[in-house]
MOPAC internal coordinates of N, CA, C and O (Angstrom, degrees):
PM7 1SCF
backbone

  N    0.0000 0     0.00 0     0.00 0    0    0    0
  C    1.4511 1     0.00 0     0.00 0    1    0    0
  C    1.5315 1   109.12 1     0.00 0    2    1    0
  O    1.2310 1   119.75 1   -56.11 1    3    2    1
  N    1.1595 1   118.08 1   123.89 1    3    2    1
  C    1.9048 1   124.27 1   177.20 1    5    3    2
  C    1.6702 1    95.77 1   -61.78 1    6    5    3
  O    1.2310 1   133.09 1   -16.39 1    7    6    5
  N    1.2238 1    92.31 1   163.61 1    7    6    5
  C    1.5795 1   115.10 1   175.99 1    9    7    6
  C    1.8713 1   102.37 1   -69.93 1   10    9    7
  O    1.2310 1   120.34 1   143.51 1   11   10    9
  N    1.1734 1   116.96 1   -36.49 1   11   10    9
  C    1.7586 1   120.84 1   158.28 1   13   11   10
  C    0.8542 1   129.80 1   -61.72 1   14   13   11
  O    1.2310 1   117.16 1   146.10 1   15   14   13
  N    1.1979 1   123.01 1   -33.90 1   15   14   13
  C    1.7578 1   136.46 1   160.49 1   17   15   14
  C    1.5837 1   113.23 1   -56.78 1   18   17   15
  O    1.2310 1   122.93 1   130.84 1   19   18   17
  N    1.6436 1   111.99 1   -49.16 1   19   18   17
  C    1.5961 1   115.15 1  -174.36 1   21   19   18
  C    1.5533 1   106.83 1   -80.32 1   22   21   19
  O    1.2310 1   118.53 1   120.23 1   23   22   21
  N    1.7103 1   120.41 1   -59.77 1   23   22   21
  C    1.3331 1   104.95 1   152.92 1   25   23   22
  C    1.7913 1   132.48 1   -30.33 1   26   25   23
  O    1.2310 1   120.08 1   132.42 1   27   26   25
  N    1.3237 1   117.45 1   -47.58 1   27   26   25
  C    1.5236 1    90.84 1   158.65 1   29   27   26
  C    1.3133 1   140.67 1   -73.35 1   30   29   27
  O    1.2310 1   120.53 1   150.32 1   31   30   29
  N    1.3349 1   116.60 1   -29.68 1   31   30   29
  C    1.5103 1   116.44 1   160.74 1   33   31   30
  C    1.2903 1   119.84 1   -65.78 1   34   33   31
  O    1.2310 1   113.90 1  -165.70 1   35   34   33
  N    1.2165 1   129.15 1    14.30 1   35   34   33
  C    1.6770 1   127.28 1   174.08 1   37   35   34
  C    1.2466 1    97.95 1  -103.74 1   38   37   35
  O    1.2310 1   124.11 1   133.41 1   39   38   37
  N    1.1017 1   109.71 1   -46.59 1   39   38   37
  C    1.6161 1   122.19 1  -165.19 1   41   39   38
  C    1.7306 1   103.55 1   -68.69 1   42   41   39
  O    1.2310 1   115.80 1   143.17 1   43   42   41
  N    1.4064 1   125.59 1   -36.83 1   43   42   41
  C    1.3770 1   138.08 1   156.38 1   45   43   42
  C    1.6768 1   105.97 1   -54.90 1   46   45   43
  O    1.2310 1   126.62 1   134.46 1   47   46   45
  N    0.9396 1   104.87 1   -45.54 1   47   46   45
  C    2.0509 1    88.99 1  -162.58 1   49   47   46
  C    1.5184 1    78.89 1   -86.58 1   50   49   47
  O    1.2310 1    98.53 1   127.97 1   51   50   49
  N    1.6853 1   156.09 1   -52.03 1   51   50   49
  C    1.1711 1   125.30 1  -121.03 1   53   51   50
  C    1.7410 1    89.17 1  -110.57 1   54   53   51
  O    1.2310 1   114.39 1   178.33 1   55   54   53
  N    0.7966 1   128.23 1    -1.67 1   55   54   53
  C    1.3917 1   142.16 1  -160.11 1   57   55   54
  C    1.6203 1   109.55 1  -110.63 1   58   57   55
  O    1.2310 1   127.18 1   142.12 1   59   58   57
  N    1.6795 1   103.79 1   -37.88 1   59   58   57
  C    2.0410 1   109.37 1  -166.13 1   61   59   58
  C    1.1171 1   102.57 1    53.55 1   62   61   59
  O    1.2310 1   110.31 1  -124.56 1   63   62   61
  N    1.4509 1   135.81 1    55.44 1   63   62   61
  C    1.6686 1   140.66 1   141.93 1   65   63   62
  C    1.2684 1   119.16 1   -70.01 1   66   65   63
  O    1.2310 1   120.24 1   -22.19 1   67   66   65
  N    1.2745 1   117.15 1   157.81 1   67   66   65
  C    1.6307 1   109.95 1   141.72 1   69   67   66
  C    1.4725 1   119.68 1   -69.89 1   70   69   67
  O    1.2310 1   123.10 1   -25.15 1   71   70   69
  N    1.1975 1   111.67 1   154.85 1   71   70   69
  C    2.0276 1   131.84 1   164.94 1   73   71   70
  C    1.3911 1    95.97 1   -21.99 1   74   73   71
  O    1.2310 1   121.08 1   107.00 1   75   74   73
  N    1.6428 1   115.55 1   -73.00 1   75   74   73
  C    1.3320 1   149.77 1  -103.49 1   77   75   74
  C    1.8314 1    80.12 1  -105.63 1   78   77   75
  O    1.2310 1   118.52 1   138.32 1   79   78   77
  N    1.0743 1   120.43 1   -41.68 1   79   78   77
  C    1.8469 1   130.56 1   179.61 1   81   79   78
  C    1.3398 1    91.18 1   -42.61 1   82   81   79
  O    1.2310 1   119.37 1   108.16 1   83   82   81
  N    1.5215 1   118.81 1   -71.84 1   83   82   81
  C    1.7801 1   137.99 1  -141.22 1   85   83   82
  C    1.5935 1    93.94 1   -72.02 1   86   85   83
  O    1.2310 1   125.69 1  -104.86 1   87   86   85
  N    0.7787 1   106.68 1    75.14 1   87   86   85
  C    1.7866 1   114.61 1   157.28 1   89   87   86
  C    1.9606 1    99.75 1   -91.65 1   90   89   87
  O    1.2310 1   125.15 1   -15.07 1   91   90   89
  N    1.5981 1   107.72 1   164.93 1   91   90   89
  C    1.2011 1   113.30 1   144.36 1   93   91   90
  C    1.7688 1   150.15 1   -46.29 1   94   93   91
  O    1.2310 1   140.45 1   140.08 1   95   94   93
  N    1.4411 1    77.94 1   -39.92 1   95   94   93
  C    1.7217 1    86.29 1   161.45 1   97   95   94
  C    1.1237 1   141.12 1  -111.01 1   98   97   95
  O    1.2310 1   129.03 1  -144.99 1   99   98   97
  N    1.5297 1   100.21 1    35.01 1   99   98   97
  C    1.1756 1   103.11 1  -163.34 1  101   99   98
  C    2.0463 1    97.31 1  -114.59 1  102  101   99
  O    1.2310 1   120.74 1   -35.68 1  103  102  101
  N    1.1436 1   116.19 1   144.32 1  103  102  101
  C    1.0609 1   152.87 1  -167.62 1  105  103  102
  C    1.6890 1   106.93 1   -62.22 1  106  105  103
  O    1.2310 1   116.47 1   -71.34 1  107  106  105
  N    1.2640 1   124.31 1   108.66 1  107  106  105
  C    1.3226 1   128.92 1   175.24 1  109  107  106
  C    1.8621 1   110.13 1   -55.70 1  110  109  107
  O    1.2310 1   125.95 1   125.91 1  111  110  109
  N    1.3262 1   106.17 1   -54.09 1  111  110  109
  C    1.7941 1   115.57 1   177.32 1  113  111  110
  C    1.4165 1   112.70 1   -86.52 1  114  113  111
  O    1.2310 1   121.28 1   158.42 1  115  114  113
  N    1.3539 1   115.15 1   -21.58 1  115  114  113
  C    1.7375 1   107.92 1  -159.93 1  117  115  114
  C    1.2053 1   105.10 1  -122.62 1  118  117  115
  O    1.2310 1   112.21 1  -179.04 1  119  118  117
  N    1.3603 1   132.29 1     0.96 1  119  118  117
  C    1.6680 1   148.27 1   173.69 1  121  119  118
  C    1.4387 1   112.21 1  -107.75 1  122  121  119
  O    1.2310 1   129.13 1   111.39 1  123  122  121
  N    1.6610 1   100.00 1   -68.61 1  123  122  121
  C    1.7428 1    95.75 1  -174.37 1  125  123  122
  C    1.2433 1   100.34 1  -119.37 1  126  125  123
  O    1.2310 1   120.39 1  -132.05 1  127  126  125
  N    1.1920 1   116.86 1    47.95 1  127  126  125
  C    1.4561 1   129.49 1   140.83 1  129  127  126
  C    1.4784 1   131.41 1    55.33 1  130  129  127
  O    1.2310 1   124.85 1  -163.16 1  131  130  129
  N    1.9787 1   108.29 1    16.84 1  131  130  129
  C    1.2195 1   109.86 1   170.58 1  133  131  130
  C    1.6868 1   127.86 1   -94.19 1  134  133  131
  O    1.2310 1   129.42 1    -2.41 1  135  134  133
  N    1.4801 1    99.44 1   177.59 1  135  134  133
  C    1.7306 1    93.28 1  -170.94 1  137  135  134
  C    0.6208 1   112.82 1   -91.44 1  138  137  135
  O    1.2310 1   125.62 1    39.52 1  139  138  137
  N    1.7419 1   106.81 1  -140.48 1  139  138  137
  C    1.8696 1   103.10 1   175.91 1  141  139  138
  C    1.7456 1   109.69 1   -99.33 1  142  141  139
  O    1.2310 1   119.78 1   152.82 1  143  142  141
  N    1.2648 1   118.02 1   -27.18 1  143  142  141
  C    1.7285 1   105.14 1   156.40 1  145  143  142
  C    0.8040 1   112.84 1   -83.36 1  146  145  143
  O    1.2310 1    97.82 1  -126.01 1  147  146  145
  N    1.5250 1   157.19 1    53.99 1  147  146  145
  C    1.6381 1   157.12 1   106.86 1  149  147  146
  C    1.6830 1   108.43 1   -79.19 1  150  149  147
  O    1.2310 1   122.03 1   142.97 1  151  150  149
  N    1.3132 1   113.71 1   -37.03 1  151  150  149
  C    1.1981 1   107.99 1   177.71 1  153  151  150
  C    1.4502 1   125.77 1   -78.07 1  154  153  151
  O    1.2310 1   115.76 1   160.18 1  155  154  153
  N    1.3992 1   125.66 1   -19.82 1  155  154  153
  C    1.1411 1   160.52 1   118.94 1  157  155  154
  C    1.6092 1   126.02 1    -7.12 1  158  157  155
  O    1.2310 1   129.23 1   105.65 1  159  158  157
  N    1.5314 1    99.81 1   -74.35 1  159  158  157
  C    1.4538 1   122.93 1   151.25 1  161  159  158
  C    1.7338 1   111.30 1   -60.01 1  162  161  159
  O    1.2310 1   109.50 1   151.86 1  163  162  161
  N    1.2539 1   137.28 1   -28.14 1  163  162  161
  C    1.4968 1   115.49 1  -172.96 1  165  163  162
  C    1.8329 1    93.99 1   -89.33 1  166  165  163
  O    1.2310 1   113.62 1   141.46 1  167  166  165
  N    1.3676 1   129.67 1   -38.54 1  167  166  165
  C    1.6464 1   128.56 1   171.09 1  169  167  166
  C    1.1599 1   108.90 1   -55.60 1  170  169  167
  O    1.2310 1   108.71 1   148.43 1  171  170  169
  N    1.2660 1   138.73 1   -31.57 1  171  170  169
  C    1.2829 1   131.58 1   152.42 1  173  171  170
  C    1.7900 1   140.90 1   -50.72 1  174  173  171
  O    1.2310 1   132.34 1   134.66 1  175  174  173
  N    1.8419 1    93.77 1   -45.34 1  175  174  173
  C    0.9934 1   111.04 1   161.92 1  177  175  174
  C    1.7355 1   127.91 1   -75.92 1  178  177  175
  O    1.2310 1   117.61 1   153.75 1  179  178  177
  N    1.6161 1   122.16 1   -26.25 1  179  178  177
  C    1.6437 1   125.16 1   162.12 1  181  179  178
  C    1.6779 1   100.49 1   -66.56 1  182  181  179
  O    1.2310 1   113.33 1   142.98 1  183  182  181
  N    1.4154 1   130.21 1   -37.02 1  183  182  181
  C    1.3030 1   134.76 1  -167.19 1  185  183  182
  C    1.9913 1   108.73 1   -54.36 1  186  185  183
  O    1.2310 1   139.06 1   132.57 1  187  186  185
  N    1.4248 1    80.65 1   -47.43 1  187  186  185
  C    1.7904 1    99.07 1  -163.98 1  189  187  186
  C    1.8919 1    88.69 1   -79.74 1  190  189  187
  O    1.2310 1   113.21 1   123.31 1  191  190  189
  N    1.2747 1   130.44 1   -56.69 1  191  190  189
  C    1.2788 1   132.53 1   177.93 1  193  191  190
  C    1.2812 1   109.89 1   -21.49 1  194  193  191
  O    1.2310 1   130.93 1    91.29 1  195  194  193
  N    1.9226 1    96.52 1   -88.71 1  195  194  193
  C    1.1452 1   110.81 1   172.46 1  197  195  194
  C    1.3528 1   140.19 1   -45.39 1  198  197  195
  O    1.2310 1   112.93 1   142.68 1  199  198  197
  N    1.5730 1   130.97 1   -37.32 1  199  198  197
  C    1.3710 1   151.92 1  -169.21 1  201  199  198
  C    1.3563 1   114.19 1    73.17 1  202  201  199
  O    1.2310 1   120.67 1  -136.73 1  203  202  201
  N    1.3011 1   116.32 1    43.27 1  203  202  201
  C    1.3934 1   130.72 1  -165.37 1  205  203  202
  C    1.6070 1    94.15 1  -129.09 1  206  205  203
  O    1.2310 1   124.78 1   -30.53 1  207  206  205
  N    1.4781 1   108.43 1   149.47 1  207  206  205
  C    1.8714 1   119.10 1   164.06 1  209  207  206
  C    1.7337 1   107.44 1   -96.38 1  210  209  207
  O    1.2310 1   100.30 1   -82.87 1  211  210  209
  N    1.1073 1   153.30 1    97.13 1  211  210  209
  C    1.3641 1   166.08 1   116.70 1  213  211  210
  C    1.8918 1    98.50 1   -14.04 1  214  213  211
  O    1.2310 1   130.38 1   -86.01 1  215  214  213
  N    1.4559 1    97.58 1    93.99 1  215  214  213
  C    1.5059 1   108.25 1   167.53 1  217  215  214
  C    1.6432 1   102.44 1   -46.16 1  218  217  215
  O    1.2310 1   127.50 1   -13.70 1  219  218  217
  N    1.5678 1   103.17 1   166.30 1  219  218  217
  C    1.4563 1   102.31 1   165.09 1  221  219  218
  C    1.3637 1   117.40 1   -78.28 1  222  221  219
  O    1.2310 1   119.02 1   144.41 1  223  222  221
  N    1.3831 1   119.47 1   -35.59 1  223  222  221
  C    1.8169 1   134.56 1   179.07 1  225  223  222
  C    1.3177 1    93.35 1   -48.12 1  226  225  223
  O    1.2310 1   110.69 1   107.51 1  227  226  225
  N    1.5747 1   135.11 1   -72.49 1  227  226  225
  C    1.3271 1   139.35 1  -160.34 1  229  227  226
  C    1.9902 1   100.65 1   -65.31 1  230  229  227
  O    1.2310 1   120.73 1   143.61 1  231  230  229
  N    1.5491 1   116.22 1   -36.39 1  231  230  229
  C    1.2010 1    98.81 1  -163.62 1  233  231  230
  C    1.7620 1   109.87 1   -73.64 1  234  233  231
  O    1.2310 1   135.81 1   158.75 1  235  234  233
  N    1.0920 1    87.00 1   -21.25 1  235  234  233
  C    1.7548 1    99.65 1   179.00 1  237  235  234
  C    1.4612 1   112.84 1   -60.92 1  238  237  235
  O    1.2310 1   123.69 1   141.89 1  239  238  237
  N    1.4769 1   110.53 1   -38.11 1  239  238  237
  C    1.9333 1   109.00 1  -175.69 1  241  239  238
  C    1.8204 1    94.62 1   -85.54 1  242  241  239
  O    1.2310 1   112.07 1  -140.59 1  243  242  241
  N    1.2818 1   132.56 1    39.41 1  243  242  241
  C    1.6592 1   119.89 1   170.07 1  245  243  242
  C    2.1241 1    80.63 1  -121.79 1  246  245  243
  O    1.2310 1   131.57 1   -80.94 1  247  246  245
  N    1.1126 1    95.27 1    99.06 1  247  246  245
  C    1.1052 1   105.97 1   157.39 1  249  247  246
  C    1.8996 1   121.47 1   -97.28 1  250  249  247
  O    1.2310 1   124.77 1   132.27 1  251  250  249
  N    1.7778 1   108.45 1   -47.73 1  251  250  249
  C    1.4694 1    98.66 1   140.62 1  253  251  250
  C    1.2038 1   159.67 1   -93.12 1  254  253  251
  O    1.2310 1   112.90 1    18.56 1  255  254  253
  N    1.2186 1   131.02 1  -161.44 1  255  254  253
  C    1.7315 1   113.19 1   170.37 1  257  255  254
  C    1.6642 1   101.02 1   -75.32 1  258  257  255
  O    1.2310 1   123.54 1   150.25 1  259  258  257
  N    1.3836 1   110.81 1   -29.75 1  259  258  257
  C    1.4620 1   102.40 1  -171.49 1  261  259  258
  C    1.4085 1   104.78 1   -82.80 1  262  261  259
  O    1.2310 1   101.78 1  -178.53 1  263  262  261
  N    1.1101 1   150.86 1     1.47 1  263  262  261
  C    1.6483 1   153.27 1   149.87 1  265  263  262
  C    1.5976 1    94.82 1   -61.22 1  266  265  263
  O    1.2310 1   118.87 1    99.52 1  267  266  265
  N    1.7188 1   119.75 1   -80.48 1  267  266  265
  C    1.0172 1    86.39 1   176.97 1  269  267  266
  C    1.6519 1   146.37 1   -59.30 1  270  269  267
  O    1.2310 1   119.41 1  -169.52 1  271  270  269
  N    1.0121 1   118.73 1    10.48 1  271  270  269
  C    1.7082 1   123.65 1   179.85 1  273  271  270
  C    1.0072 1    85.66 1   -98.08 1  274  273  271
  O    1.2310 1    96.99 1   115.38 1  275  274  273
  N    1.7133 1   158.42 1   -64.62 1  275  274  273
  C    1.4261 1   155.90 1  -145.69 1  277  275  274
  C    1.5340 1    92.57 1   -83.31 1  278  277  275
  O    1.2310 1   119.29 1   136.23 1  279  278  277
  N    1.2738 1   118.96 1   -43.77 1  279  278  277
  C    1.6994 1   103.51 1   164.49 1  281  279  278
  C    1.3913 1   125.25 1   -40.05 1  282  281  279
  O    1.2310 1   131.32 1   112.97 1  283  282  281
  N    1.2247 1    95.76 1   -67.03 1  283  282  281
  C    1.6590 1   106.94 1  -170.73 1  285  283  282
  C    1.2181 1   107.99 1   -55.96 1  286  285  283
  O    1.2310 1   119.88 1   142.93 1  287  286  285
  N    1.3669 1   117.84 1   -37.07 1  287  286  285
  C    1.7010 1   123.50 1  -142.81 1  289  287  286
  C    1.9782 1    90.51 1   -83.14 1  290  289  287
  O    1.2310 1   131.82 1   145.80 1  291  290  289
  N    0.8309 1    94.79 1   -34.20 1  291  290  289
  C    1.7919 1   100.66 1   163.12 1  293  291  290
  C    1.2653 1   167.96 1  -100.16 1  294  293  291
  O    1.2310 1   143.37 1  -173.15 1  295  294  293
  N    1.8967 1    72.21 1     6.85 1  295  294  293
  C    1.7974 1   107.76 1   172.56 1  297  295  294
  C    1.7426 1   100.65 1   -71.63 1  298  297  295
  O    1.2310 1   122.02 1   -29.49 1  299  298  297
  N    1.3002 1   113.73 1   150.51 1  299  298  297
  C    1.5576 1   140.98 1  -157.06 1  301  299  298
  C    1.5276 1    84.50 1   -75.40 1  302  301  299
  O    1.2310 1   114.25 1   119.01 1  303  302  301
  N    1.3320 1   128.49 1   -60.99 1  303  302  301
  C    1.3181 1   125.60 1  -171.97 1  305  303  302
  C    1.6363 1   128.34 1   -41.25 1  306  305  303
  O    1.2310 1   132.36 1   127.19 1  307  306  305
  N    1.8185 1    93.73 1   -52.81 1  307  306  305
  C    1.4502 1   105.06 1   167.06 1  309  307  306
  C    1.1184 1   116.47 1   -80.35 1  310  309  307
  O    1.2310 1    97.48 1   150.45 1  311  310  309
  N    1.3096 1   157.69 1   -29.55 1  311  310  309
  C    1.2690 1   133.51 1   174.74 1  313  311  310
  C    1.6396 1   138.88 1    15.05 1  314  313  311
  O    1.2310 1   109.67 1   -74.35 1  315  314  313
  N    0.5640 1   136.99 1   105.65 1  315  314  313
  C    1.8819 1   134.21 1  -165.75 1  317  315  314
  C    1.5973 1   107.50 1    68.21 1  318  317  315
  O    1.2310 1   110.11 1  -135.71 1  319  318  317
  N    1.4312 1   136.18 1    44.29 1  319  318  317
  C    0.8861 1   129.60 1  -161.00 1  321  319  318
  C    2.2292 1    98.49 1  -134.27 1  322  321  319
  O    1.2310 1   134.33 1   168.11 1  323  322  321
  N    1.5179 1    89.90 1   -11.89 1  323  322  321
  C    1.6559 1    82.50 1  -172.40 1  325  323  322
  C    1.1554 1   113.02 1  -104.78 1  326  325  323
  O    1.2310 1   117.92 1  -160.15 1  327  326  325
  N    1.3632 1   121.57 1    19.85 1  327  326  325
  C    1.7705 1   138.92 1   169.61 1  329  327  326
  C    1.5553 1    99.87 1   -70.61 1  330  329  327
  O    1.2310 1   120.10 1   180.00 1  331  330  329

C-alpha cells in the first residue's frame, strides 16, 4: 500500500468521508469538513501509522490531503516507502 493509499484510508475512517471526497486537493476543514480536534486527531493518527513525530509547525502547513502525502512522501524516515 503507498503512503497515498494509507493517508487516504485514515482520512476515511477518522474523518467518516466517502473514498471519492479524499482527493489531493481537497481541503481537510473546507472539503471534508473537519475541525480543529479532527485535524489534530488525523496528525496523530499519520504519527502512529507512520512511526514518525509530525512537529506542530509542519502539522499546521497540511492544510490538504495532498500536503499531507508530499509531507510524508519526504519525511527522512519514509524514504522508498511510496512505490
Amino acid at each position: 500500500m503507498t503512503i497515498e493509499e494509507r493517508v487516504r484510508d485514515l482520512v476515511v475512517n477518522q474523518l467518516g468521508v466517502n473514498p471519492e471526497q479524499v482527493t489531493p486537493e481537497a481541503s481537510f476543514v473546507d472539503d471534508l469538513g473537519a475541525d480543529s480536534l479532527d485535524t489534530v486527531e488525523l496528525v496523530m493518527a499519520f504519527e502512529e501509522e507512520f512511526g514518525i513525530e509530525i512537529p506542530d509547525e509542519d502539522a499546521e502547513k497540511m492544510i490538504t490531503v495532498g500536503d499531507a502525502i508530499k509531507y510524508l512522501e519526504k519525511h527522512p524516515q519514509l524514504q522508498g516507502e511510496s512505490e
